[in-house]
N, C-alpha and C positions, 0 to 999 in steps of 0.2 A: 634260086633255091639250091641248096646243098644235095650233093647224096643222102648224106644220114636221113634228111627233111622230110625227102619220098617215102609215101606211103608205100606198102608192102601191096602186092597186087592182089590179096586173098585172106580173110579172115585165118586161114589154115597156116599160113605165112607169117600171119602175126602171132601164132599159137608158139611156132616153131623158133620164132625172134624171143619169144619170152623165157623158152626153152632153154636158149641159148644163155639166157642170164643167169640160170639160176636152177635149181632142181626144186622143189615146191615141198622138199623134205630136207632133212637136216643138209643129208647127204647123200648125191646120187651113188646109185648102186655101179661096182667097176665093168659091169654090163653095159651101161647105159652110153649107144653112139655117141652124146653130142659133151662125154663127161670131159674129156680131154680142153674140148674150146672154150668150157665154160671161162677157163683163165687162161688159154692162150692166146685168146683174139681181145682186141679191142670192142669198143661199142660198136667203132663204124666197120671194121672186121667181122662181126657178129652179124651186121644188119647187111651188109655184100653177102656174105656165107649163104645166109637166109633168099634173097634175092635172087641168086643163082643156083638155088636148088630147082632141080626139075620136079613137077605136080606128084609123079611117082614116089620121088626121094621125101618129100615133105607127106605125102600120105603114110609111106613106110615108117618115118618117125613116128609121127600121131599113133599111129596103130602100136608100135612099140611100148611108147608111154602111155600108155590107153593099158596095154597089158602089165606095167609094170607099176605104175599106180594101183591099180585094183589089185594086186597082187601084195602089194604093200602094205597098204588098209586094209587087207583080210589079216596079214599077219600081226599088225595092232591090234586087231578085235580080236583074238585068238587070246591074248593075256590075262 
């Protein structure tokens, strides 16, 4: 079995692999840590990236995007 193949070792891992694909709104905000690699890395680049984050680094994303999600969606319901 391949790298790419390996499952990610934590639901929170997988949050962060998805992260990496994509913003979940038009377009990420120029805040946003992971805006850079969404097109600089490859898939299997993304999924290594993901991988070797340490539990801190991937909790401090989460938590980011956790605030700037909600931060988002309040400014859409604001119209």
């Amino acid at each position: 079995m391949g790298p790419i193949l390996e499952k990610p070792s934590n639901p929170s891992r997988t949050l962060v692999l998805g992260l990496l694909m994509n913003c979940r709104f038009a377009a990420c905000t120029k805040k946003c840590p992971l805006r850079k690699l969404h097109n600089d890395l490859s898939i299997e680049e993304k999924h290594e990236y993901a991988l070797g984050l340490s539990d801190e680094e991937v909790n401090n994303i989460l938590v980011r995007h956790e605030l700037c999600y909600e931060k988002r969606l309040s400014d859409l319901n604001h119209w």
